[in-house]
C-alpha positions in Angstrom: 73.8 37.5 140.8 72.4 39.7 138.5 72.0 38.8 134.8 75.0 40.2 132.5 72.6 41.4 130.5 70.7 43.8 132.6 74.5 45.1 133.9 75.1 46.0 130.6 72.0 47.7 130.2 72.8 49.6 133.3 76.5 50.7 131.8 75.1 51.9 128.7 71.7 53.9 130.3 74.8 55.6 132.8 77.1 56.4 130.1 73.7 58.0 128.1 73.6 59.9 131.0 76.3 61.5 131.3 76.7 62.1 127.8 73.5 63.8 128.2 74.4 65.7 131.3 77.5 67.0 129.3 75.7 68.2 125.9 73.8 70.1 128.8 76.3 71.7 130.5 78.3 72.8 127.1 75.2 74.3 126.0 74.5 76.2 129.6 77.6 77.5 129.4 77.4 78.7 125.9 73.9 80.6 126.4 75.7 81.8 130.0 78.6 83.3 128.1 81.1 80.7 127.9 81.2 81.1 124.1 82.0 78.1 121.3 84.4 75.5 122.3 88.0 76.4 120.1 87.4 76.1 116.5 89.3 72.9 115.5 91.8 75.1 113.3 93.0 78.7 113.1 90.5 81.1 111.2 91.3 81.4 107.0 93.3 84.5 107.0 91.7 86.8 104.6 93.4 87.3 100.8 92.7 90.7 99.7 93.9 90.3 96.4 91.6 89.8 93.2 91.3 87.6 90.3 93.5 87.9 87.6 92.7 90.8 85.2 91.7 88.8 82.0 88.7 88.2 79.8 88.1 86.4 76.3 86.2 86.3 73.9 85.7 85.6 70.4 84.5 88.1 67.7 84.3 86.4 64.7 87.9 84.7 63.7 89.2 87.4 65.5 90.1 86.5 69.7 89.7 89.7 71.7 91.7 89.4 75.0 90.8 92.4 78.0 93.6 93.4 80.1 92.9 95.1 83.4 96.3 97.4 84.2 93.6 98.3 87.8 91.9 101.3 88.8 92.2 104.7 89.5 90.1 106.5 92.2 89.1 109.4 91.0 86.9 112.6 92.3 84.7 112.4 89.1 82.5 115.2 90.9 85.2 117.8 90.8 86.7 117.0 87.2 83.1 116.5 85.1 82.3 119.8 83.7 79.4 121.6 82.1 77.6 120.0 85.0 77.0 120.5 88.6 78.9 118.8 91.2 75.7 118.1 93.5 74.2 116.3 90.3 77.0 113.9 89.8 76.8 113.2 93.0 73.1 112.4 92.5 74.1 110.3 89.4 76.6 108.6 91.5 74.3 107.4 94.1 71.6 106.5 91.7 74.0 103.8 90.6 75.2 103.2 94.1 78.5 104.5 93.8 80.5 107.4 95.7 83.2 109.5 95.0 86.1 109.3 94.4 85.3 106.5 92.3 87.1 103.6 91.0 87.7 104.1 87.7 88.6 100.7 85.8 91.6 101.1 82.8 91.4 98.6 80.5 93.5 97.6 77.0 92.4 95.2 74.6 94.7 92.7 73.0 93.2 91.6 69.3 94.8 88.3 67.9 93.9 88.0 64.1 95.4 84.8 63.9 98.4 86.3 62.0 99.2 89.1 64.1 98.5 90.3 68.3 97.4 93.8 67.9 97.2 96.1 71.7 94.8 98.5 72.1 96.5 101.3 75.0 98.7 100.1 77.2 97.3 101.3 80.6 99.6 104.2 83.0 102.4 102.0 83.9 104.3 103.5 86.7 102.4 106.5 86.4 99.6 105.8 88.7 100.8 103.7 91.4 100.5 100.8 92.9 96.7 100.5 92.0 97.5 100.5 88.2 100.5 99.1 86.2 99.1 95.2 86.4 98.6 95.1 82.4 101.7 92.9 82.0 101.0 90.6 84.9 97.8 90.1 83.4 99.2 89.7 79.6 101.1 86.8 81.2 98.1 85.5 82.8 96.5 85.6 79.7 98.8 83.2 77.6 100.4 86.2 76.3 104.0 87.6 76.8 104.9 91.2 76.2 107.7 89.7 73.2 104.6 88.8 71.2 102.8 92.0 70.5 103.3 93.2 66.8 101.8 96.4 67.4 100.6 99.1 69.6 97.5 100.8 68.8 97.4 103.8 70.7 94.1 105.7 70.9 95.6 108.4 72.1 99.0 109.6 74.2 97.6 110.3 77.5 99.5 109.1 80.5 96.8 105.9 81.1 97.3 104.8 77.8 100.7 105.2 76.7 102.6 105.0 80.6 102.8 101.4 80.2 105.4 101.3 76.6 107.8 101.4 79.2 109.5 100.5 82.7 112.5 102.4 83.8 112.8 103.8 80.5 112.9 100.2 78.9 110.6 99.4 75.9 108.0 96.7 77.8 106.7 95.8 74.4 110.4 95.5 72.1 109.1 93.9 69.0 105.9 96.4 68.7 105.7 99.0 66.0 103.6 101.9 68.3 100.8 103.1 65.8 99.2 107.1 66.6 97.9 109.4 65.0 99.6 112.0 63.5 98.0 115.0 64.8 98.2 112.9 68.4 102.1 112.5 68.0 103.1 116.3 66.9 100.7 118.0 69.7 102.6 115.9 72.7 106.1 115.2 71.1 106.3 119.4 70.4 108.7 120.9 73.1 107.0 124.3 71.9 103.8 122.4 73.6 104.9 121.6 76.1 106.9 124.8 76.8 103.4 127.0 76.3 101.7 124.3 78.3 99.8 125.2 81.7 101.9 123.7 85.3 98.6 121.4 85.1 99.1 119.6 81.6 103.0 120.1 81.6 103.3 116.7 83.4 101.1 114.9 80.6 103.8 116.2 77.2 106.9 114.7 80.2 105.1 111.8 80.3 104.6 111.4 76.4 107.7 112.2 75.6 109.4 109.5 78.5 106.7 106.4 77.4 107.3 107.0 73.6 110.9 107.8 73.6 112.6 104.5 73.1 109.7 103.7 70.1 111.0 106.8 68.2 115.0 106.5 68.9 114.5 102.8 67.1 111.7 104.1 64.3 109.3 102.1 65.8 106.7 104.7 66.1 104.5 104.9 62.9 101.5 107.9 62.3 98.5 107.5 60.3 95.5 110.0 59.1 92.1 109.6 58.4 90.9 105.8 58.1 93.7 103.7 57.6 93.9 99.8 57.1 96.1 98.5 59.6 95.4 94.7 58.5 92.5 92.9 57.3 89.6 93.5 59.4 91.5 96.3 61.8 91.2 99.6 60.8 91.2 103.5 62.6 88.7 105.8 62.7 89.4 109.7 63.6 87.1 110.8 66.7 89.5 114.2 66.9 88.1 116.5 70.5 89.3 114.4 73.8 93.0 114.9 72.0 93.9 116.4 69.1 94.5 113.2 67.6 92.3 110.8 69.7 91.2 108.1 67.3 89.0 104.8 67.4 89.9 101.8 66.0 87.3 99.2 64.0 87.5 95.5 64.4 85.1 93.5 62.1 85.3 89.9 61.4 82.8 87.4 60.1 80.1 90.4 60.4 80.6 91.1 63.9 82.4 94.3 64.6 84.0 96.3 67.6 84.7 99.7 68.1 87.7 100.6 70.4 86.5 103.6 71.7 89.2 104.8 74.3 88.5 108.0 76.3 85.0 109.0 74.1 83.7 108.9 77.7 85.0 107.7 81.3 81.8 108.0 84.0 79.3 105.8 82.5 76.5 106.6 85.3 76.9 110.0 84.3 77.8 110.4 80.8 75.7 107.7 79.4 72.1 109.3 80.6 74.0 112.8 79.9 76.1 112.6 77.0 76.6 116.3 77.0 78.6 116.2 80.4 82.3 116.5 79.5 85.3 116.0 81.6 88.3 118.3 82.3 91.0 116.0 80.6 89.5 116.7 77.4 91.9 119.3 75.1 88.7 120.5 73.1 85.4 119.6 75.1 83.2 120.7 72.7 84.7 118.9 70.1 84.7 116.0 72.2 81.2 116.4 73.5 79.8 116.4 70.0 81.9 112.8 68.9 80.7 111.4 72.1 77.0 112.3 70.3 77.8 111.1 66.9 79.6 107.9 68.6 76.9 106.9 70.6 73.7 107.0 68.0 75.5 105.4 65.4 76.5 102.6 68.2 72.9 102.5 69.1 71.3 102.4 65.5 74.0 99.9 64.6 73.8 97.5 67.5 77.5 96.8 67.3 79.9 96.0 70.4 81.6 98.5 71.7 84.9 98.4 74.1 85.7 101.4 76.5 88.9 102.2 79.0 87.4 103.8 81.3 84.3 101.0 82.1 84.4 98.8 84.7 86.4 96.0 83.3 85.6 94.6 81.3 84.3 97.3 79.3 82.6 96.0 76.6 78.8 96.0 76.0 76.2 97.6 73.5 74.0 101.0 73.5 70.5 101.5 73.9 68.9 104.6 73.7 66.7 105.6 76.9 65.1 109.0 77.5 67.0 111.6 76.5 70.4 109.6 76.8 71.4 106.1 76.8 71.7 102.7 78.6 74.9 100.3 78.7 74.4 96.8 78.4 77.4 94.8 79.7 78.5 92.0 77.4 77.2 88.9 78.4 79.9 86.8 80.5 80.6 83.4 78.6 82.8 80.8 80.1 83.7 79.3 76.9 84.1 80.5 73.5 
């Protein structure tokens, strides 16, 4: 008889065999083609959506909420002017970017404690379905459209006055819109828009549609010049990319921002090159020399800056390099 113990032995150096003869095979078959065994579940679909279009941060008492309404693509090559379209294009590619590029449209939601304050309001319905996410993102924020006190426009453009309204309904009911004068008679004029090229016809339509149910309940208020709008918030005239396009000045505890909206829009380009001006602009030369004044005062300053067209979230600080400029995104902070 032989021992139990040695038939055990036996059992276990056969079972080690097999086992062994079976990792072998798997992996023969593998390297011969067979592939991986079956995964043990179905492969994560992909999501294809992104985060939510928020970001916060403090400046001074003041909390400074950005709102992503998305992006357009845009063929920034064809609508830069008093520049070459084979130079963009170099631009472009020194920042590893193509065109048509994404361009990012941000608004910027200032709660003073007292009141919430919206800088633009993003295109709305007016750019399809890559844009018009600034609501969903106010909601994501803690925020609900009810709550805004005022809208500061910087100026009446389609992507930052399309999103006052959905299907002709106020989206922000308890806001009194703020503009500047100049900004509000040039696109409200029917004789404008009448004398108005079939290219910029579409943008005093739009005007008129997003600001409409502001005026018809005396909601929409004008300023000139530098005007307090509360303690700390004030506007600043930066007349050229509209006739009325303004700034508005945020300063609390000694730190200050500057709401720049469309001074610039292709920071690759028009950061190294302020001179290079865009076709959306109503008086580029005008514009061309704010975008000058704007930029060296920024620089000499060293104060935070927060621009539409940026990739979200579009706020950061100058530095003058060469003959032009460098942008220094914000740093991110997690907690304020």
């Amino acid at each position: 008889m032989i021992p139990t113990g040695i038939i055990v032995r036996r059992q276990s150096m056969k079972i080690r065999s097999f086992l062994g003869r079976a990792t072998l095979a798997t992996s023969l078959a593998a390297l011969l083609g067979g592939g991986d065994p079956a995964p043990a579940h179905a492969a994560a679909p992909q999501v294809k959506t992104q985060a939510p279009g928020f970001y916060r941060m403090m400046l001074g008492d003041f909390e400074i909420t950005v709102l992503s309404d998305g992006t357009a693509p845009q063929p920034v090559e064809k609508l830069l002017t008093n520049t070459q379209p084979e130079h963009v294009r170099s631009l472009l590619a020194d920042a590893y970017l193509t065109s048509p590029m994404e361009m990012s449209i941000n608004a910027y939601l200032i709660n003073t404690g007292s009141q919430l304050f919206l800088v633009d309001t993003g295109a709305g319905e007016l750019f399809g379905p890559s844009a018009g996410r600034l609501v969903s993102n106010l909601r994501a924020a803690g925020y609900q459209p009810e709550q805004v006190d005022a809208v500061l426009l910087t100026h009446i453009h389609g992507d930052h006055s399309g999103g006052l309204v959905v299907a002709g309904k106020p989206v922000f009911p308890n806001a009194t819109v703020h503009a500047h004068k100049r900004e509000a008679d040039y696109w409200l004029s029917p004789a404008n828009a009448e004398k108005a090229s079939d290219h910029h016809k579409p943008s005093f339509q739009h005007a008129v549609a997003s600001l409409a149910p502001y005026v018809t309940a005396g909601k929409l208020k004008t300023f000139e010049g530098s005007t307090e709008l509360a303690p700390g918030l004030r506007t600043l005239e930066s007349l050229g990319h509209t006739p009325g396009h303004s700034f508005y000045v945020a300063e609390s505890q000694g730190q200050k921002l500057v709401f720049w909206g469309d001074l610039m829009h292709v920071a690759a380009v028009q950061f190294p090159e302020p001179a290079v001006t865009i076709q959306y602009d109503v008086d580029s030369k005008a514009a061309a020399a704010q975008r000058a004044k704007a930029y060296a005062d920024a620089a000499k300053q060293g104060y935070l800056v927060a621009v539409d067209h940026i990739s979200f979230p579009g706020i950061g600080h100058l530095r003058p390099q060469g003959k032009g400029y460098s942008w220094l995104p914000v740093n991110y902070s997690f907690t304020k």
